[in-house]
C-alpha positions in Angstrom: 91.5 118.5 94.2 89.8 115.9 91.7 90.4 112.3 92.1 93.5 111.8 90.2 95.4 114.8 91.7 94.9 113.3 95.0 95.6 109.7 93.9 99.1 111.1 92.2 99.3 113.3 95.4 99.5 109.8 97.7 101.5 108.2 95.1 104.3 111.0 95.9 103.3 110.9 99.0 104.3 107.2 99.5 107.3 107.4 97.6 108.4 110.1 99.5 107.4 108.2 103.3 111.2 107.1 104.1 109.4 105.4 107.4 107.8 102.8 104.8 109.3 99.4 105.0 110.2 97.4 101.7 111.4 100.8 100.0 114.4 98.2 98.4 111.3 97.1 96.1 109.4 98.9 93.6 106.3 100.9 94.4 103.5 99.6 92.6 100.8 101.9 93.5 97.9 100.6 91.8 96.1 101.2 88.3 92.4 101.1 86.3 89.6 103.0 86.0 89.7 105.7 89.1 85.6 105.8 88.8 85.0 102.1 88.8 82.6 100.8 91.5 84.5 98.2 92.2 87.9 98.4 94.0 89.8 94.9 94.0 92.9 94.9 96.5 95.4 92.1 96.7 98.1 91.6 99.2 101.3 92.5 98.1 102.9 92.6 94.7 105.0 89.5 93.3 107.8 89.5 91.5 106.2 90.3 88.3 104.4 92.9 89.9 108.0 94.3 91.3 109.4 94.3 87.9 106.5 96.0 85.7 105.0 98.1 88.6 101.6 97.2 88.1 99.3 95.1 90.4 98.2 91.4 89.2 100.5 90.6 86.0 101.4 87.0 86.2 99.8 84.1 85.8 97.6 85.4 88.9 96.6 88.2 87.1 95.8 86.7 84.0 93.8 84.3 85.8 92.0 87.5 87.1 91.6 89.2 83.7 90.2 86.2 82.5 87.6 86.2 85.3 87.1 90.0 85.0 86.3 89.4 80.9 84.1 86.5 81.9 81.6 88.6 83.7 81.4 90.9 80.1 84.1 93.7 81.9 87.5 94.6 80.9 90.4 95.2 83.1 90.6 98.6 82.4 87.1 99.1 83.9 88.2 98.1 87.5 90.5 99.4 89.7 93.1 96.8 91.3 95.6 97.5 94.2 97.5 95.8 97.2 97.5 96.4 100.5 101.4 96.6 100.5 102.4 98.4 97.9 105.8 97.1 97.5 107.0 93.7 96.9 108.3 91.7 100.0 111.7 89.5 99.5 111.6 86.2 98.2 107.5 86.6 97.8 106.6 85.8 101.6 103.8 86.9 103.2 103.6 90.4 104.3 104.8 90.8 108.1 102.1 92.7 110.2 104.3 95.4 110.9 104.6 96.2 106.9 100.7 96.1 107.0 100.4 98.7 109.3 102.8 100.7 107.8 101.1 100.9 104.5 97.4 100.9 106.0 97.0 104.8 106.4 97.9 105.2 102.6 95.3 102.2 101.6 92.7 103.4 103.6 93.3 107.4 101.9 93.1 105.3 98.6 89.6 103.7 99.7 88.7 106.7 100.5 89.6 108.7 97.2 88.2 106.2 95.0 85.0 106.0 96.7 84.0 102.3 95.6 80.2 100.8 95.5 81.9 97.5 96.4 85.6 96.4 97.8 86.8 92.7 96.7 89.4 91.4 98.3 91.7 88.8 96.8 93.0 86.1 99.1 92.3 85.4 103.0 95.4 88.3 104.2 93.6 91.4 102.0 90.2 89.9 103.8 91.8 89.0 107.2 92.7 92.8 107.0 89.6 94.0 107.3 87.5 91.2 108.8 89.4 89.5 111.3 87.9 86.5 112.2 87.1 85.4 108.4 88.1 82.3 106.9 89.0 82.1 103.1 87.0 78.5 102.5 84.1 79.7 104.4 83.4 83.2 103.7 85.0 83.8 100.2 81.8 84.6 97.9 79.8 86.3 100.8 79.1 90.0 101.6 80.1 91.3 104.5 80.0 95.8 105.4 82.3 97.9 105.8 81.3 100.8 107.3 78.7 101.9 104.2 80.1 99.9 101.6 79.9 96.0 101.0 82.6 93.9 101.0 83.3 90.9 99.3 86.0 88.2 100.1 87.3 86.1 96.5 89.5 83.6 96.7 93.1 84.6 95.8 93.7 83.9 91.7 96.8 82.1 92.7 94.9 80.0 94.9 93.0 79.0 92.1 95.1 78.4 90.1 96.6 75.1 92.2 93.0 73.7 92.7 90.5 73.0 90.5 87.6 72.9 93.3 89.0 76.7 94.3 88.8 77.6 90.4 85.2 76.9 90.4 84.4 79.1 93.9 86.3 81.4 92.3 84.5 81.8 89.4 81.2 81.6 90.6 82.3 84.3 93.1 83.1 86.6 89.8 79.4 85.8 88.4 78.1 86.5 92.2 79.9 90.0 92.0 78.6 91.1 88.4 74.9 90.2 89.9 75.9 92.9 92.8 77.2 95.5 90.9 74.4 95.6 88.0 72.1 95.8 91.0 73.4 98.1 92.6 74.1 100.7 89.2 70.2 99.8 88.9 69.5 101.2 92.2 70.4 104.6 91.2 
């Protein structure tokens, strides 16, 4: 099975998980370029999100494809997901049980797509997989994940209420191009 018969084989599979919480919502799966090296993952979806079924379409998500262009890439070169993959009410946070629930398909995901790098947007995508991080302090650094870097950004919504998060934000997009065109040089 090549990559995108086993990503559309989880996407049926999820749809078809009547266990998963949130299943009032709209699945949005995830989307981009299946062979990108890098794998950006979110939280959940918003309302916008909910509506289209596509990670990172509102103001959030143009503030990302902004960042993404800056650094000379296009959005379609990524690949952008969520941890939950459906939208919680009213946009709260994601409860830990609705983490859980959807981990098993993020981490088949990861492992299908195979990224050089994972970037994850805001401290509850980092905080899932490294625990004791902090947003202000480690956003911008590279942590491992097994094989494979890992690299905490601050979430686009985030900076988009503060100019001094902007500005971490975008440095952390210039950081990340470095990584990547060293590590495509490597091989």
């Amino acid at each position: 099975m090549n990559k995108l018969e086993a990503l559309k084989q989880l996407e049926i599979d999820i749809t078809a998980d009547k266990s998963l919480p949130l299943r009032e919502a709209n699945l949005v799966f995830g989307e981009g370029n299946i062979n990108s090296p890098v794998l950006f993952i979110g939280e959940a979806p918003g309302l916008n999100e909910d509506r289209l079924k596509r990670p990172f379409v509102g103001r959030g998500g143009q503030l990302l494809n902004k960042a993404i262009v800056s650094i000379g890439w296009k959005r379609e070169d990524v690949y952008i997901t969520n941890i939950v993959k459906r939208r919680p009410p009213n946009n709260r946070d994601p409860l830990p049980e609705e983490i859980v629930a959807y981990e098993p398909y993020l981490k088949r995901q990861i492992e299908i797509l195979d990224p050089k790098i994972i970037v994850t947007l805001g401290r509850f995508a980092m905080n899932h997989f490294i625990i004791a991080a902090k947003i202000s302090r480690d956003q911008g650094k590279i942590f491992r994940m097994g094989n494979r870097p890992l690299m905490p950004i601050y979430h686009p919504a985030a900076a988009l209420r503060s100019t001094s998060v902007l500005k971490e934000f975008n440095k952390s997009f210039k950081k990340l191009a470095r990584i990547v065109k060293k590590a495509e040089l490597a091989h």
